[in-house]
Biopython code that builds the backbone (N, CA, C, O; Angstrom):
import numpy as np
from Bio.PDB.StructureBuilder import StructureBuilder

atoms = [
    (1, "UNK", "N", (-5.286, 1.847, -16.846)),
    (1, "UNK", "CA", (-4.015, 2.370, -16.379)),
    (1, "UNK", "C", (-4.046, 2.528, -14.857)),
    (1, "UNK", "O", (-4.851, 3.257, -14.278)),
    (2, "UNK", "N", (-3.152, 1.823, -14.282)),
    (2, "UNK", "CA", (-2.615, 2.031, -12.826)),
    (2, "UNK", "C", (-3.346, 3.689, -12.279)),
    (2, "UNK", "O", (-4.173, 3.863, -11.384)),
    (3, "UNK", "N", (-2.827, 4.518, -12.994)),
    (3, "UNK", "CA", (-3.013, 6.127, -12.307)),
    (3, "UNK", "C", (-4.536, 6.249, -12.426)),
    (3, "UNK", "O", (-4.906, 7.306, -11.914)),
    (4, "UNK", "N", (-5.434, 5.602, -12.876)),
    (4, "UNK", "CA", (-6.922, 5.773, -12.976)),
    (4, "UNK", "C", (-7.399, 4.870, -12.390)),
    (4, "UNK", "O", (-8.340, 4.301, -12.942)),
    (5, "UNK", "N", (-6.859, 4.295, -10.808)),
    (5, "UNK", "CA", (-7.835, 3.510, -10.306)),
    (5, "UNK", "C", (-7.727, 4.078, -9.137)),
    (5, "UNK", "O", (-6.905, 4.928, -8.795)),
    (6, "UNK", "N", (-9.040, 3.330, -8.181)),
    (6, "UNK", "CA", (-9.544, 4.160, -6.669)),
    (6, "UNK", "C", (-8.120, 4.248, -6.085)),
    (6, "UNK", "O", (-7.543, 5.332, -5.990)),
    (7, "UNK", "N", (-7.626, 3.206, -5.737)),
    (7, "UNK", "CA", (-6.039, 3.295, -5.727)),
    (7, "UNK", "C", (-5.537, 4.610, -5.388)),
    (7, "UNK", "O", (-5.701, 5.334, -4.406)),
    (8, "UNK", "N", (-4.622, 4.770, -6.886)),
    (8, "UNK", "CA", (-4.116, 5.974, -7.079)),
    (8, "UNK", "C", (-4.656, 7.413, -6.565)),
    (8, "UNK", "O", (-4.110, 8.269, -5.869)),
    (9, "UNK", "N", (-5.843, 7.360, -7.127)),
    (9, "UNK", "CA", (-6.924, 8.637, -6.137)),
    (9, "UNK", "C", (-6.889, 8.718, -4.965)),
    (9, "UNK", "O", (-6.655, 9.823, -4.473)),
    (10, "UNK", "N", (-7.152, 7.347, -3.946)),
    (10, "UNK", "CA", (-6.676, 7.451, -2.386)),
    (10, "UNK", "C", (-5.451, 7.830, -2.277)),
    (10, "UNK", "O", (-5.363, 8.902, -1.679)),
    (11, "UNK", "N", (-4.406, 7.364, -2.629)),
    (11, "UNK", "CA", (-3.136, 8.006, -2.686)),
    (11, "UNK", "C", (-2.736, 9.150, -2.598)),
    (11, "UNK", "O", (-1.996, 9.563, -1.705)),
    (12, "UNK", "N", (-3.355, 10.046, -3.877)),
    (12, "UNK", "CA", (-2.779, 11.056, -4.572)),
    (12, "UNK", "C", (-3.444, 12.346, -3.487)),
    (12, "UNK", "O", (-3.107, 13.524, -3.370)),
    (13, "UNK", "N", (-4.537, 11.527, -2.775)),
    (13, "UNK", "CA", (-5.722, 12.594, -1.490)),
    (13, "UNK", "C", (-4.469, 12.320, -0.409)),
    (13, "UNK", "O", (-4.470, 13.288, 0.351)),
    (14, "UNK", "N", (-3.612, 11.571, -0.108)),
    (14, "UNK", "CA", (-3.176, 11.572, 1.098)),
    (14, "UNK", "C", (-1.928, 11.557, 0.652)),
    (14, "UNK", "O", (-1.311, 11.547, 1.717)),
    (15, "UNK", "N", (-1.080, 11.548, -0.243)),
    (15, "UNK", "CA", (0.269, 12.079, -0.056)),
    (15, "UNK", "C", (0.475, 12.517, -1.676)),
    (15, "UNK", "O", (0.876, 11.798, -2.591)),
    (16, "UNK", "N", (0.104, 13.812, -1.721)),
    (16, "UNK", "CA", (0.189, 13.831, -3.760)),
    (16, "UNK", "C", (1.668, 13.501, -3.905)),
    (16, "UNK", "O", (2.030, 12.746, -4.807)),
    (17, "UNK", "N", (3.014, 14.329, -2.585)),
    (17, "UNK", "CA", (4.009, 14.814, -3.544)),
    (17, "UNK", "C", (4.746, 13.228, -3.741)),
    (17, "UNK", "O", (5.816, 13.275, -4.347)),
    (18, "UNK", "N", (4.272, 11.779, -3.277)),
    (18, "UNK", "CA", (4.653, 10.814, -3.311)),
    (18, "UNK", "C", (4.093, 9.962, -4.049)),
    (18, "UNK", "O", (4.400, 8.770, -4.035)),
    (19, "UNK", "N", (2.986, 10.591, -4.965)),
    (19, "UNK", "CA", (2.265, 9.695, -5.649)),
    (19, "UNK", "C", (3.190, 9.220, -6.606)),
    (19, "UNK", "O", (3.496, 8.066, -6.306)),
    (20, "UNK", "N", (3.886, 9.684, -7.834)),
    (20, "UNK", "CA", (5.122, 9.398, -8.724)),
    (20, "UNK", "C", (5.654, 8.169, -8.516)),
    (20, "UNK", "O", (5.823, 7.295, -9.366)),
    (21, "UNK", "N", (5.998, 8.115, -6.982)),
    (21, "UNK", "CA", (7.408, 7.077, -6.489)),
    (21, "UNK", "C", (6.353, 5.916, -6.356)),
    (21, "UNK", "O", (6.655, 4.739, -6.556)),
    (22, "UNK", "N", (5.278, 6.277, -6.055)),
    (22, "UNK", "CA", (4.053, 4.858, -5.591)),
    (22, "UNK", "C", (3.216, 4.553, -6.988)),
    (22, "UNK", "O", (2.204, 3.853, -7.020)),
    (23, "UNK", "N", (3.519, 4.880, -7.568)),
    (23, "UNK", "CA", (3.040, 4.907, -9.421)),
    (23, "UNK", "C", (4.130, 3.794, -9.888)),
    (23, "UNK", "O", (3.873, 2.690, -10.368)),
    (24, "UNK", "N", (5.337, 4.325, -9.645)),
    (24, "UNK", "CA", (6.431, 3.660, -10.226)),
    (24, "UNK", "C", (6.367, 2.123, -10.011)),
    (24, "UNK", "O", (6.251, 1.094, -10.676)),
    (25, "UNK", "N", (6.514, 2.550, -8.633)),
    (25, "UNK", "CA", (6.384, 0.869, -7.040)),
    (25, "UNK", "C", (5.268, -0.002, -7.792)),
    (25, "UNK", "O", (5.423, -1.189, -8.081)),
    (26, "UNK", "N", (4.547, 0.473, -7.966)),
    (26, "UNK", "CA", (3.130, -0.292, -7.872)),
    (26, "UNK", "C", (3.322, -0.682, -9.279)),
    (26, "UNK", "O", (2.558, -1.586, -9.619)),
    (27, "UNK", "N", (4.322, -0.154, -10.422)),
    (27, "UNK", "CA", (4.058, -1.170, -12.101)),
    (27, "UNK", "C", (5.196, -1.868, -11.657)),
    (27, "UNK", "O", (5.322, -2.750, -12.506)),
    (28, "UNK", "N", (6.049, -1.995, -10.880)),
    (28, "UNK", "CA", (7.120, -2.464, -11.039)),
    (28, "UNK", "C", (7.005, -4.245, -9.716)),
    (28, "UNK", "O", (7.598, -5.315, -9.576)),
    (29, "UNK", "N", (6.357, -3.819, -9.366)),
    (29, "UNK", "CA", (6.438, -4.459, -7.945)),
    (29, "UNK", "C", (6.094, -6.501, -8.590)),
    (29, "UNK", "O", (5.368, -6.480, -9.584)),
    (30, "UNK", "N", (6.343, -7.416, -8.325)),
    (30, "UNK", "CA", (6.481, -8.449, -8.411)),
    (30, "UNK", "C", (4.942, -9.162, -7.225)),
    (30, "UNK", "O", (3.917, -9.746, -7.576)),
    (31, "UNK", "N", (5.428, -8.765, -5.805)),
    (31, "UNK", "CA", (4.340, -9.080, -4.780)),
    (31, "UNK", "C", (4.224, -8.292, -3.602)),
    (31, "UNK", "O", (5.109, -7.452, -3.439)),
    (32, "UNK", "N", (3.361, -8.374, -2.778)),
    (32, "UNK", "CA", (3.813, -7.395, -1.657)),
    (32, "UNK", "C", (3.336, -8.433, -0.626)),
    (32, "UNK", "O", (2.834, -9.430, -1.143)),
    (33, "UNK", "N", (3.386, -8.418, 0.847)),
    (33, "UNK", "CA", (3.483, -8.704, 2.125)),
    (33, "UNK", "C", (2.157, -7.389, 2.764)),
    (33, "UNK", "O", (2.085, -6.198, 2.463)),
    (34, "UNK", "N", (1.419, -8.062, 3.541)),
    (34, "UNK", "CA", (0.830, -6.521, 4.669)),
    (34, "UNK", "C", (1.593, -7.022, 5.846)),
    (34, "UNK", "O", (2.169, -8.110, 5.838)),
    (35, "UNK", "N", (1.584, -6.236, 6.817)),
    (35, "UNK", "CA", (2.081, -6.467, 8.050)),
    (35, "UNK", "C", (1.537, -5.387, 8.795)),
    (35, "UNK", "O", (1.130, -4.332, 8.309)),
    (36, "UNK", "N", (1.546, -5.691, 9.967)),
    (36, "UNK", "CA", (0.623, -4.858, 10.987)),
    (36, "UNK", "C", (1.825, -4.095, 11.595)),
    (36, "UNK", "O", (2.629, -4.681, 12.320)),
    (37, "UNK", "N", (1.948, -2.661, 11.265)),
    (37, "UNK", "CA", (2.973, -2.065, 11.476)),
    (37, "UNK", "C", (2.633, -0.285, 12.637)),
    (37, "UNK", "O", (1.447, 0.040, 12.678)),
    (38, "UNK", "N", (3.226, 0.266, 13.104)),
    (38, "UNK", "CA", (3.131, 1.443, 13.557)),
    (38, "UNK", "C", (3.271, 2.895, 12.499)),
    (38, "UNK", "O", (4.309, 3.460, 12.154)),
    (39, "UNK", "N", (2.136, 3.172, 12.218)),
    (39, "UNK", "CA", (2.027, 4.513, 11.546)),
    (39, "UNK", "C", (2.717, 5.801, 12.750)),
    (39, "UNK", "O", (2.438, 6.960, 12.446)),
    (40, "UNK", "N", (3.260, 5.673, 13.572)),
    (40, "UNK", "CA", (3.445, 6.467, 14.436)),
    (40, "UNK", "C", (3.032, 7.929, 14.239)),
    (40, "UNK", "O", (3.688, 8.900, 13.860)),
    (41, "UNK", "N", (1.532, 7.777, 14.670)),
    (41, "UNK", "CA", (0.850, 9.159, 14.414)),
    (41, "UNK", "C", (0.490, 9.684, 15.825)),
    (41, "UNK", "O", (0.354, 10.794, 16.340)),
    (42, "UNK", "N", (0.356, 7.835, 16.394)),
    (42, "UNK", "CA", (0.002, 8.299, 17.522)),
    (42, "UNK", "C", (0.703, 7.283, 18.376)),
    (42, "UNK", "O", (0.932, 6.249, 17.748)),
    (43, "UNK", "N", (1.198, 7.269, 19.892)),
    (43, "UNK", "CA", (1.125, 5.687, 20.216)),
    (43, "UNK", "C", (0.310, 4.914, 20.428)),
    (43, "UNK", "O", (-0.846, 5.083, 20.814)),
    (44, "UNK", "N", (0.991, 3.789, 20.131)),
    (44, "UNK", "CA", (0.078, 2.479, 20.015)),
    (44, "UNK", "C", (-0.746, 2.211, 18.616)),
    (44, "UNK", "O", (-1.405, 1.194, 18.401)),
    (45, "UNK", "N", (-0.578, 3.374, 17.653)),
    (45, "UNK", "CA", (-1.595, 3.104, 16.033)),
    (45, "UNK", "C", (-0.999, 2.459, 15.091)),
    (45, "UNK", "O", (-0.097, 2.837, 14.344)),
    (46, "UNK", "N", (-1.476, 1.581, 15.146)),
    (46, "UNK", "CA", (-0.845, 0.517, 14.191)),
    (46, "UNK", "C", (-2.527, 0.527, 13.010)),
    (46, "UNK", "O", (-3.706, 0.840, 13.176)),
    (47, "UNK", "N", (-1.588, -0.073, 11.740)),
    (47, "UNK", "CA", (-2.496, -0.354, 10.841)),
    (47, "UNK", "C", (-1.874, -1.536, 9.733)),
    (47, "UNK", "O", (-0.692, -1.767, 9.988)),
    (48, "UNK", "N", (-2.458, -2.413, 8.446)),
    (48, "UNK", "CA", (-1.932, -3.004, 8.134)),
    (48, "UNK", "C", (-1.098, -2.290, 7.031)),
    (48, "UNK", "O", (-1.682, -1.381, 6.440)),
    (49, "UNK", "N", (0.002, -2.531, 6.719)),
    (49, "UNK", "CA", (0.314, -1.610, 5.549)),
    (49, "UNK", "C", (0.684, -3.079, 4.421)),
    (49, "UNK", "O", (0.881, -4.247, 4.758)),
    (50, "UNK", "N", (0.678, -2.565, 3.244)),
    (50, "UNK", "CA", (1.007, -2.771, 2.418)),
    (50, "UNK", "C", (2.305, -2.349, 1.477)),
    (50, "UNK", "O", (2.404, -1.320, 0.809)),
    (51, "UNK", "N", (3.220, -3.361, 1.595)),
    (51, "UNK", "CA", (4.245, -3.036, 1.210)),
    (51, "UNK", "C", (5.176, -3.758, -0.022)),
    (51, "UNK", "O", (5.462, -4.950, 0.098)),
    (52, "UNK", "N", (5.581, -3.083, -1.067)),
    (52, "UNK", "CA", (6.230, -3.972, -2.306)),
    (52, "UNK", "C", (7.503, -4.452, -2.118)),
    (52, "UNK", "O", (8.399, -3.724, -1.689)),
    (53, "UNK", "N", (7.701, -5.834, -2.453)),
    (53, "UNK", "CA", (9.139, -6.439, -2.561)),
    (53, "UNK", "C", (9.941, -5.310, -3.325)),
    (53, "UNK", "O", (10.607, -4.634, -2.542)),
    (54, "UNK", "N", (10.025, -5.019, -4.333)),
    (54, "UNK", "CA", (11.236, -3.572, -4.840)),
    (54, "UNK", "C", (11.510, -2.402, -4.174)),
    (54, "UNK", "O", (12.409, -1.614, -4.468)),
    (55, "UNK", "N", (10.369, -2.254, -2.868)),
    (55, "UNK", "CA", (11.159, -1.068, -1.654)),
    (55, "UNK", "C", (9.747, -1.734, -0.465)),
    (55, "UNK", "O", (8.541, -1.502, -0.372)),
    (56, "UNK", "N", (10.430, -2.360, 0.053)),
    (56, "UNK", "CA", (9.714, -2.988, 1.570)),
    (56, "UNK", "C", (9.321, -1.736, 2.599)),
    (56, "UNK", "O", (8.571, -1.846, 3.569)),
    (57, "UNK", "N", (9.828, -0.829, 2.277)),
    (57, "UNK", "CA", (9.782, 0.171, 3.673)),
    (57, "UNK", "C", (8.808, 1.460, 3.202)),
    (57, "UNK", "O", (8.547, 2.513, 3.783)),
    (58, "UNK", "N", (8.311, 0.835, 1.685)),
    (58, "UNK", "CA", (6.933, 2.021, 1.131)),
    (58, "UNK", "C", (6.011, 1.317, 1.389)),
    (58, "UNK", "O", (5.841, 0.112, 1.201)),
    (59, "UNK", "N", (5.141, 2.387, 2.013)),
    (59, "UNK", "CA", (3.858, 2.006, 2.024)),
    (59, "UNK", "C", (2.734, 2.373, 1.029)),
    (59, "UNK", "O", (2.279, 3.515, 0.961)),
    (60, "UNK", "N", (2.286, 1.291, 0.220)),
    (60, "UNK", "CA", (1.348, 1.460, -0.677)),
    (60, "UNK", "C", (-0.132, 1.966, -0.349)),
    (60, "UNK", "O", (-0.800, 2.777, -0.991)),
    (61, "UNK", "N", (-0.339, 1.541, 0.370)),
    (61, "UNK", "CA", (-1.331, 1.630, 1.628)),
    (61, "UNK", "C", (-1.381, 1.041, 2.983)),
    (61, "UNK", "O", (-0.744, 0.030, 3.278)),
    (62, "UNK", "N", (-2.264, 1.784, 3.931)),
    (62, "UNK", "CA", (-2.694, 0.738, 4.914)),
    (62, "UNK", "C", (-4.079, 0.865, 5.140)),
    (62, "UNK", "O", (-4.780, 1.627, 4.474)),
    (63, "UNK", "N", (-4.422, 0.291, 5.874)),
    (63, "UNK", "CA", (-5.837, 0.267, 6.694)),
    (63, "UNK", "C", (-6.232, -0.065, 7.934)),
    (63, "UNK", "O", (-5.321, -0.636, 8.535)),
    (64, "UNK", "N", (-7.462, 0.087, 8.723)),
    (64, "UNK", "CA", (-7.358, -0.418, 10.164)),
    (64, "UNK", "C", (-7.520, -1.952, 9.682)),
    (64, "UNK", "O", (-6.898, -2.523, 10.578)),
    (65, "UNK", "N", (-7.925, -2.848, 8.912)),
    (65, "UNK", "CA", (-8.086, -4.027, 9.274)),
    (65, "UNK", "C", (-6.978, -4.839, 7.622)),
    (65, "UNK", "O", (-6.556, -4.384, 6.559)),
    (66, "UNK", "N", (-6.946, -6.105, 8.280)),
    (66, "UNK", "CA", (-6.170, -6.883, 7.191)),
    (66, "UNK", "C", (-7.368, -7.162, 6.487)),
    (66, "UNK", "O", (-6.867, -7.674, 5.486)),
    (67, "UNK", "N", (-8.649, -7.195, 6.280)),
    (67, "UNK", "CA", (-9.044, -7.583, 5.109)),
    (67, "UNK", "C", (-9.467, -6.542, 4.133)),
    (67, "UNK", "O", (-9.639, -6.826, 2.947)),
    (68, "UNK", "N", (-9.649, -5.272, 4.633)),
    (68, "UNK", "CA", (-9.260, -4.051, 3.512)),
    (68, "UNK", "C", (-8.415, -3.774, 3.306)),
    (68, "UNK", "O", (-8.373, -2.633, 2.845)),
    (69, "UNK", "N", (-6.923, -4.591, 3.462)),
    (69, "UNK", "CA", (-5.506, -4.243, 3.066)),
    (69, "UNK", "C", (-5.473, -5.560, 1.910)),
    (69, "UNK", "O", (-4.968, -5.315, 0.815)),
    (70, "UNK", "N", (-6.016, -6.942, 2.180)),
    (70, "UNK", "CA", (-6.536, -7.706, 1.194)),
    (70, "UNK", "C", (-7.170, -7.112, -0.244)),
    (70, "UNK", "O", (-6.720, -7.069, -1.388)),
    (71, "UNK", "N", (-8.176, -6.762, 0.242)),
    (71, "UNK", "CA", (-9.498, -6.123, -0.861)),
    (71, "UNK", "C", (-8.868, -5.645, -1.555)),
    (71, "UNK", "O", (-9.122, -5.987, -2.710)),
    (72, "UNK", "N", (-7.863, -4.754, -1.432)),
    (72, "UNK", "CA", (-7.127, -3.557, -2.035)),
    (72, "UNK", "C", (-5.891, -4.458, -2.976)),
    (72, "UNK", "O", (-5.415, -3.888, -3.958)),
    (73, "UNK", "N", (-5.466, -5.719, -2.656)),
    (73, "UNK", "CA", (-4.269, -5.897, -3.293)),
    (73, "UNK", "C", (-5.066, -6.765, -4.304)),
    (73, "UNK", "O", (-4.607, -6.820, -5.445)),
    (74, "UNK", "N", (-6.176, -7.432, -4.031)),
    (74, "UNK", "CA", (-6.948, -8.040, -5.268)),
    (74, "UNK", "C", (-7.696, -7.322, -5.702)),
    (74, "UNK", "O", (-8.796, -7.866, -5.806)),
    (75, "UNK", "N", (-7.681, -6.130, -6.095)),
    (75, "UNK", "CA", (-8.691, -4.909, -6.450)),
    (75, "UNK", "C", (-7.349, -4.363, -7.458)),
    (75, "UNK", "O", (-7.429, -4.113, -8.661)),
    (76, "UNK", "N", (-6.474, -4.290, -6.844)),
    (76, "UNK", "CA", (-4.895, -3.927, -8.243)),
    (76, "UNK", "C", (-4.370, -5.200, -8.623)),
    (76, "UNK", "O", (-3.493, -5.057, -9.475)),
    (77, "UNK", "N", (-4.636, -6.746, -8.219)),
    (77, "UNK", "CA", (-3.681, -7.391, -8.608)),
    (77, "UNK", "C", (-2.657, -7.552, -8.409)),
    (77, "UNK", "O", (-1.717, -7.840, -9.150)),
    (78, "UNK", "N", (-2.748, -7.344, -7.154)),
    (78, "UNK", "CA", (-0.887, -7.484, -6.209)),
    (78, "UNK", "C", (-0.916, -8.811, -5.561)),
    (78, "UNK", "O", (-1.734, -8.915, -4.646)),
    (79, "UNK", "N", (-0.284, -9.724, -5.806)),
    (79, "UNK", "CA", (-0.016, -10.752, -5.548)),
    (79, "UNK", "C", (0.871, -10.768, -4.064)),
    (79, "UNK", "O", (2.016, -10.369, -3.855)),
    (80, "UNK", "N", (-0.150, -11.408, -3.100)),
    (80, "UNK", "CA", (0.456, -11.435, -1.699)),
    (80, "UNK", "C", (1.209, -12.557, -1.410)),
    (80, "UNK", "O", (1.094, -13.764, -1.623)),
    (81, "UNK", "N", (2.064, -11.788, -0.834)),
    (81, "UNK", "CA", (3.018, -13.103, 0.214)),
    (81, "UNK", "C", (3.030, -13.078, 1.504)),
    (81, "UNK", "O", (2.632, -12.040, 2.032)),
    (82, "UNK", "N", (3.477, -14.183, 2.354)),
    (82, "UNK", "CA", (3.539, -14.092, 3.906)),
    (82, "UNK", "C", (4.342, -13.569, 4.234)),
    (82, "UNK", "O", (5.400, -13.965, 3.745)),
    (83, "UNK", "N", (4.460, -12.314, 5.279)),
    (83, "UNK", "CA", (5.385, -12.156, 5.660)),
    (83, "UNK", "C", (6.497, -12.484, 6.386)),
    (83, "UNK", "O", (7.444, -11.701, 6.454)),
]
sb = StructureBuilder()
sb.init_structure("model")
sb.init_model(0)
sb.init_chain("A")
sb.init_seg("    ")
for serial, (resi, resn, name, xyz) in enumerate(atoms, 1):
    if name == "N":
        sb.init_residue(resn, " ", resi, " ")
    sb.init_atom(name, np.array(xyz, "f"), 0.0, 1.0, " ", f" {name:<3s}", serial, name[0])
structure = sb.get_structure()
């Protein structure tokens, strides 16, 4: 089950009250895109995020590099596209 993988656990440590909506995203989702986007935490911090075709503007995750934003979508089985 989706809610019992490292996944979900990273998630649920960094945003619980959004875990639900990223539970949902993530059975529903078709493919996702990463793109190197601004977490605006800080300026200039960008990271790759990971994002589902059924809401483009959630972030499933990110990371500092595109190949642990990779790892992660063949680790759930999210089928990537180019952005």
């Amino acid at each position: 089950m989706i809610d019992q993988t490292a996944w979900a656990a990273r998630f649920k440590a960094g945003a619980p009250y959004q875990l639900k909506e990223a539970l949902d995203i993530a059975e529903r989702l078709n493919w996702v895109v990463i793109e190197y986007r601004d977490d605006h935490s800080a300026k200039g911090d960008c990271l790759w995020a990971i994002l589902p075709d059924v809401n483009p503007e959630f972030w499933l995750d990110a990371t500092p590099t595109k190949d642990e934003a990779i790892a992660i979508c063949e680790s759930m089985g999210w089928p990537i596209r180019k952005a």
